[in-house]
VEXNU-71719 format. One line per field, with one value per atom (N, C-alpha, C): residue in one letter; x, y, z. Coordinates in nm, 4 decimals. Layout:
r A_...
px X_...
py Y_...
pz Z_...
# end
This chain:
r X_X_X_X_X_X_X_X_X_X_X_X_X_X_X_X_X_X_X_X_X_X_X_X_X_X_X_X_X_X_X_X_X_X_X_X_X_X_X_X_X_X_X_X_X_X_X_X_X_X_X_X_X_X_X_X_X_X_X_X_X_X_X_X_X_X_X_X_X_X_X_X_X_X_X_X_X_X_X_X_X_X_X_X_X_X_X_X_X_X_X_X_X_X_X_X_X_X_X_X_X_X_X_X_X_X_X_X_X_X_X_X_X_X_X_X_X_X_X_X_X_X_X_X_X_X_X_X_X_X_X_X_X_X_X_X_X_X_X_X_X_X_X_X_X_X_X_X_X_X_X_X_X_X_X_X_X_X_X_X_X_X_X_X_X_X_X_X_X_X_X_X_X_X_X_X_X_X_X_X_X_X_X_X_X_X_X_X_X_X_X_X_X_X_X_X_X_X_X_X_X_X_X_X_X_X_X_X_X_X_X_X_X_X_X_X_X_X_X_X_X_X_X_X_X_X_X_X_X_X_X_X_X_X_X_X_X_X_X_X_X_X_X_X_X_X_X_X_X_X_X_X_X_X_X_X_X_X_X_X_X_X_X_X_X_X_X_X_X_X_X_X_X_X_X_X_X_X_X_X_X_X_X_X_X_X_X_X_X_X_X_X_X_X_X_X_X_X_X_X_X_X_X_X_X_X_X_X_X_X_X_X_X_X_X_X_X_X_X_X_X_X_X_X_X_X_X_X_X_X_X_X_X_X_X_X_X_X_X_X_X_X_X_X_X_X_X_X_X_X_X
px -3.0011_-2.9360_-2.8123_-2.8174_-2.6824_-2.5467_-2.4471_-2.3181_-2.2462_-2.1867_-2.1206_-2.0663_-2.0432_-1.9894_-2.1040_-2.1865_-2.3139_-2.3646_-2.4019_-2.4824_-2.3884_-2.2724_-2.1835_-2.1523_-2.1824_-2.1741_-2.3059_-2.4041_-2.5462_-2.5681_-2.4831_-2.4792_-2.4212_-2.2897_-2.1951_-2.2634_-2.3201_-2.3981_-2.5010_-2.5732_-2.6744_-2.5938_-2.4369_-2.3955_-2.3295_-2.3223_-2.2979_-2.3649_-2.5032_-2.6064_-2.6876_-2.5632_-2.5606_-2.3952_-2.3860_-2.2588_-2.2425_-2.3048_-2.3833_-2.3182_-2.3848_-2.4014_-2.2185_-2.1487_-1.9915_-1.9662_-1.9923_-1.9186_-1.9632_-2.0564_-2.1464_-2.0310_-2.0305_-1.9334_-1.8145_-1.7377_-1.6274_-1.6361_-1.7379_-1.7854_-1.7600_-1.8764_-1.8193_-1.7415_-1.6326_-1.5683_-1.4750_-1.4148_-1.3651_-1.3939_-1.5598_-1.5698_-1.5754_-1.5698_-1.6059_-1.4192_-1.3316_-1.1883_-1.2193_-1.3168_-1.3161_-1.3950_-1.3698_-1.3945_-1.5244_-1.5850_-1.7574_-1.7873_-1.7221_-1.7439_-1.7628_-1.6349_-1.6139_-1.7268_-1.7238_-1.8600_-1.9815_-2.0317_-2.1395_-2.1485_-2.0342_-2.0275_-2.0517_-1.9712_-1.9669_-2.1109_-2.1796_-2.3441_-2.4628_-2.4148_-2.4885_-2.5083_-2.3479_-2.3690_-2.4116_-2.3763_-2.4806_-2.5666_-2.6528_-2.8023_-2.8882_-2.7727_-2.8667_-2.8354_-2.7760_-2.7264_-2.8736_-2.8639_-2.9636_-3.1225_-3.1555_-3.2711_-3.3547_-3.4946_-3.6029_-3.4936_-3.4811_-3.4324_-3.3157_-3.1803_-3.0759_-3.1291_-3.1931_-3.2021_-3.3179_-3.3777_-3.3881_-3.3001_-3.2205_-3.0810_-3.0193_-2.9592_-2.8769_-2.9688_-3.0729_-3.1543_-3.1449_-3.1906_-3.1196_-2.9958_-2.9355_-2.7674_-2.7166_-2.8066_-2.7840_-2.8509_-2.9230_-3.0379_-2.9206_-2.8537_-2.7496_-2.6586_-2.5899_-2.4812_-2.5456_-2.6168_-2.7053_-2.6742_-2.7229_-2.7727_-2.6354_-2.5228_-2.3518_-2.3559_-2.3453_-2.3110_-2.3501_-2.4408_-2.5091_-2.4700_-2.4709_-2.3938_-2.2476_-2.1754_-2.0068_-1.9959_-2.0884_-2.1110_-2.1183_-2.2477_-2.2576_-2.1214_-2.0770_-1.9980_-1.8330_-1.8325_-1.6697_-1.6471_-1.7708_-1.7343_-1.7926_-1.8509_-1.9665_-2.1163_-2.1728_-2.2479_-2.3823_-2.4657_-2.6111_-2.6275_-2.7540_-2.8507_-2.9250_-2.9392_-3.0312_-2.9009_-2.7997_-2.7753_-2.7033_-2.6523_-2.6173_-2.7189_-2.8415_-2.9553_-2.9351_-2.9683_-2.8907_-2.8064_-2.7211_-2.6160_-2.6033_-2.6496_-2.6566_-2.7830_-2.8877_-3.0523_-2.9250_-2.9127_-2.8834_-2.7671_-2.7354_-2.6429_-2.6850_-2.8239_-2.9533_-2.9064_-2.9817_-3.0178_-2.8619_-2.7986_-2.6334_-2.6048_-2.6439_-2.5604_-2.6540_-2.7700_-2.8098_-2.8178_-2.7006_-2.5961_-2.7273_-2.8247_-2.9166_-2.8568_-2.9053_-2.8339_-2.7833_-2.8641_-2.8146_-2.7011_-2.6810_-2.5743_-2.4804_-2.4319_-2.3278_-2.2820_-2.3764_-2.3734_-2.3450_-2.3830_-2.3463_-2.1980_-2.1961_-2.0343_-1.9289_-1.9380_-1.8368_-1.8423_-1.9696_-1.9176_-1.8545_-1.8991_-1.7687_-1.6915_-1.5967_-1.4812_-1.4020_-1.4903_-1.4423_-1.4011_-1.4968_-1.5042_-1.4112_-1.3799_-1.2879_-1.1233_-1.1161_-0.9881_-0.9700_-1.0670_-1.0600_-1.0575_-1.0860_-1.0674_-0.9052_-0.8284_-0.7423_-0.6164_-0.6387_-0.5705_-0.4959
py -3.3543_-3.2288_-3.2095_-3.1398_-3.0308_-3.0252_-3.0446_-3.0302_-2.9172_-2.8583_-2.7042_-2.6442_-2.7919_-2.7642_-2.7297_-2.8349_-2.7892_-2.6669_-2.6396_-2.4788_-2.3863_-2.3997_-2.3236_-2.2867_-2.4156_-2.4303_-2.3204_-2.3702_-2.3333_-2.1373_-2.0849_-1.9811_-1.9107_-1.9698_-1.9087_-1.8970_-2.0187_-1.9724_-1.8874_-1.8420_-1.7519_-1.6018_-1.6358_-1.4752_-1.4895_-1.5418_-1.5792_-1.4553_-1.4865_-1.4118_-1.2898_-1.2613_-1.1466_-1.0479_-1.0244_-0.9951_-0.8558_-0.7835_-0.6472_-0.6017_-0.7425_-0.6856_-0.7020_-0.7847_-0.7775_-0.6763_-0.5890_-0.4615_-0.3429_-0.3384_-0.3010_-0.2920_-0.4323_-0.5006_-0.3819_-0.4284_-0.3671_-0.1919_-0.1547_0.0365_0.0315_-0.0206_-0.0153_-0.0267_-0.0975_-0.1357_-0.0017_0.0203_0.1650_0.2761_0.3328_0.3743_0.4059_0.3159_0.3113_0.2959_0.2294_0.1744_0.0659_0.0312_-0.1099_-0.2426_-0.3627_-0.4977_-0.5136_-0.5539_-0.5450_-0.6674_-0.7716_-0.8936_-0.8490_-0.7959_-0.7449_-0.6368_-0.5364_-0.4363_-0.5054_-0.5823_-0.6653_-0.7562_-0.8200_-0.9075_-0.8083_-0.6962_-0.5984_-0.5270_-0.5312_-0.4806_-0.5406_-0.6912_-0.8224_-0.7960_-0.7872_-0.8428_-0.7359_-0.5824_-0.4621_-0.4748_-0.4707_-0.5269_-0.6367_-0.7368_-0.8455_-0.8068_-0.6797_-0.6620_-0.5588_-0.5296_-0.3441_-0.3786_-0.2949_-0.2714_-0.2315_-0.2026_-0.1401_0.0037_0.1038_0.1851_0.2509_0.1414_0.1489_0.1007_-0.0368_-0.0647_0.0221_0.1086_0.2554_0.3414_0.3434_0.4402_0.3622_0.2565_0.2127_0.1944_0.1823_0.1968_0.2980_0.4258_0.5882_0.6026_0.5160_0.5449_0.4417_0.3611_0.2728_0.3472_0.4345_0.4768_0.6260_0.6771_0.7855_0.7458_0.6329_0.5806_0.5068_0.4988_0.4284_0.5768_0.6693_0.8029_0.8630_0.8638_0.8910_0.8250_0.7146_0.6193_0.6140_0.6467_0.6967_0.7874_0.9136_1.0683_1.0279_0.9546_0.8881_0.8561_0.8146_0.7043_0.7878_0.8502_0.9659_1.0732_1.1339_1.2458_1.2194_1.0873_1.0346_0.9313_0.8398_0.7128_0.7985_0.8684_0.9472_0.8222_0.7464_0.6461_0.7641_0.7612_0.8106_0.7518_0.8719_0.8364_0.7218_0.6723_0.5342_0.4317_0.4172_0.3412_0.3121_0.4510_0.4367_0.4639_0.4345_0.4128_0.2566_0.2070_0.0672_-0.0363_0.0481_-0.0182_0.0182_0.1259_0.1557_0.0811_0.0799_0.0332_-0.1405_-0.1888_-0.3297_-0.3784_-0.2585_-0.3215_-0.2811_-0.2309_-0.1855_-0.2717_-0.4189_-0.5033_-0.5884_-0.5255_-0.6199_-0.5016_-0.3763_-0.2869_-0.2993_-0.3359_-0.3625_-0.4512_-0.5696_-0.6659_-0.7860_-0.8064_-0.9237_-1.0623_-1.1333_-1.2817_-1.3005_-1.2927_-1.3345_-1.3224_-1.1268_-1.0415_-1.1144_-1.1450_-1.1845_-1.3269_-1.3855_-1.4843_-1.4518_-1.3391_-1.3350_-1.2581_-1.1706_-1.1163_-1.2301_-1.2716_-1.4339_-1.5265_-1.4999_-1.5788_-1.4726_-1.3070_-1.2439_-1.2454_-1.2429_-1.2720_-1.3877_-1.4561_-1.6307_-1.5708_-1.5466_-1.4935_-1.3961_-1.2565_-1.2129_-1.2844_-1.3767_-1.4370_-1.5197_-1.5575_-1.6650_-1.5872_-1.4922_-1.3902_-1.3068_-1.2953_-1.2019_-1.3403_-1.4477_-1.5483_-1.6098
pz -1.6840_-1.6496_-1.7381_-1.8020_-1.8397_-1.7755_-1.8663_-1.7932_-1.8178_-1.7125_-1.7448_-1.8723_-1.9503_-2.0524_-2.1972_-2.1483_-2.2362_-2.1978_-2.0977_-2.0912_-2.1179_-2.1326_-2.2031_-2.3596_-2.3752_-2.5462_-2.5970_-2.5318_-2.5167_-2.5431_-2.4269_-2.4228_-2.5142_-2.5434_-2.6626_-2.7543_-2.8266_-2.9561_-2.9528_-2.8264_-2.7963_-2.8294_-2.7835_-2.7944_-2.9419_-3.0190_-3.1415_-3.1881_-3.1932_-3.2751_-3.1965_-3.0975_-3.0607_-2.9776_-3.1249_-3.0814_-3.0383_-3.0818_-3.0322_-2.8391_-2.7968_-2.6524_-2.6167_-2.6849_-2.6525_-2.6531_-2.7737_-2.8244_-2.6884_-2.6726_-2.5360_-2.4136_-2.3860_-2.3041_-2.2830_-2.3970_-2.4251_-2.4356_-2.4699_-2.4756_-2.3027_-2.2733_-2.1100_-2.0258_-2.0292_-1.9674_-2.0024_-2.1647_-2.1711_-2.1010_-2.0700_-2.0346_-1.8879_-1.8043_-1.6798_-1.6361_-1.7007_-1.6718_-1.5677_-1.5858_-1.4995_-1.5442_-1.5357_-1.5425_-1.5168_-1.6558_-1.6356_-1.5532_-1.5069_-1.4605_-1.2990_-1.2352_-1.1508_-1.0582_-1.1607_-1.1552_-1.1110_-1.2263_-1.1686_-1.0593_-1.0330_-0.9180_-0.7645_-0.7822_-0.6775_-0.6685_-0.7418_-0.7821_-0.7010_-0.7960_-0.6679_-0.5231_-0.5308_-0.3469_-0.2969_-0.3315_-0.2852_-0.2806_-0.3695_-0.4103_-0.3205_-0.2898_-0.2337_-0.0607_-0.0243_0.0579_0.1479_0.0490_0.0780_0.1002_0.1596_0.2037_0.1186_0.0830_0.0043_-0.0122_0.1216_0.0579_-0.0265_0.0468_-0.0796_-0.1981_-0.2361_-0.3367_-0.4262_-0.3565_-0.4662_-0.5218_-0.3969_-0.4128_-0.5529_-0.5077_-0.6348_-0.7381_-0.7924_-0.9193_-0.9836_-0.8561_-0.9357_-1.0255_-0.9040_-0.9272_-1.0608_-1.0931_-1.2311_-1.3222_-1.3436_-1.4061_-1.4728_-1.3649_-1.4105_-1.4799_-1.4476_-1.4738_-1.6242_-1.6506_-1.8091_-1.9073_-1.8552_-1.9227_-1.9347_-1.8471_-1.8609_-1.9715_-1.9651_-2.0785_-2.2064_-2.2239_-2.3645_-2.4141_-2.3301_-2.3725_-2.3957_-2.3622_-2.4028_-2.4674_-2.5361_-2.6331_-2.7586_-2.7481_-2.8600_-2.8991_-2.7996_-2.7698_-2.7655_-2.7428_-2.7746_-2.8716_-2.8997_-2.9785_-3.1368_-3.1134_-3.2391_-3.2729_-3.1848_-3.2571_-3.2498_-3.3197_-3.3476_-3.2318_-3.1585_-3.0948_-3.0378_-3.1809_-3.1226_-3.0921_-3.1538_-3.1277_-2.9717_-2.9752_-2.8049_-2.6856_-2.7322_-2.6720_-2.6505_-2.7176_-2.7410_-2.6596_-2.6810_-2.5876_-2.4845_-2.4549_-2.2925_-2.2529_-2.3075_-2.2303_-2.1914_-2.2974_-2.2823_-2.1319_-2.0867_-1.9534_-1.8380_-1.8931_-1.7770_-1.6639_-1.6602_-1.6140_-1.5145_-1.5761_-1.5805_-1.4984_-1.4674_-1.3844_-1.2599_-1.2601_-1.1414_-1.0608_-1.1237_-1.0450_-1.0246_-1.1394_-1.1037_-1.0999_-1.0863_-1.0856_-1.2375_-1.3219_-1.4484_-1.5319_-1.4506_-1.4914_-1.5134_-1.3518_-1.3008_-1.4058_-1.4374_-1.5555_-1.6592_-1.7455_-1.8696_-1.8739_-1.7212_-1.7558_-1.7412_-1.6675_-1.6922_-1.7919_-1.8805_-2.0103_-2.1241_-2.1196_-2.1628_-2.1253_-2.0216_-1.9365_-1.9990_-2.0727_-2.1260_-2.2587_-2.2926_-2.4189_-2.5135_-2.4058_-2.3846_-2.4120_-2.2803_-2.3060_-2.4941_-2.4802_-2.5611_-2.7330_-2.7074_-2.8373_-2.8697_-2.7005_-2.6818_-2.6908_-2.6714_-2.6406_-2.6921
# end
């Protein structure tokens, strides 16, 4: 078994060679004025909270909040089309507060510091 420190190391170099989804990170967090770590954590516990029919509700409600984000993207940052296709599809999964999310926003959160630091 792996020590926290290895699956860490592990991960970093995974976001190494994808630095893309930081910048993402960071589009979002501008845009929303709130803490993508946070967001997602607060996502989770909704999510694991809700019933069949909230957890339609909040899919909608991630599904809008994807499509905001793209149009912000285009319309305030100026990126082409595809690319803020892009970066919005990619926090799909992370706005609908899955387990993993909550994982990869805390290793930006690290990441974060450790860049600002």
């Amino acid at each position: 078994m792996q020590s926290k420190k290895e699956e860490f190391i592990i991960e970093l170099e995974l976001y190494d060679a994808e630095k893309g989804h930081l910048r993402s990170f960071k589009l979002y967090e501008e845009y929303s004025q709130k803490n993508i770590a946070e967001t997602i954590r607060m996502r989770r516990e909704n999510f694991d909270k809700a019933d069949l029919k909230a957890k339609r509700e909040l899919a909608t409600e991630v599904e809008g909040e994807v499509e905001s984000f793209r149009i912000w993207l285009e319309e305030t940052k100026g990126l082409q089309p595809s690319t803020a296709h892009y970066y919005s599809i990619s926090l799909k999964s992370l706005l609908f507060g899955l387990p993993v999310g909550v994982q990869v926003a805390s290793l930006f959160n690290i990441m974060l510091n450790t860049q600002t630091g």
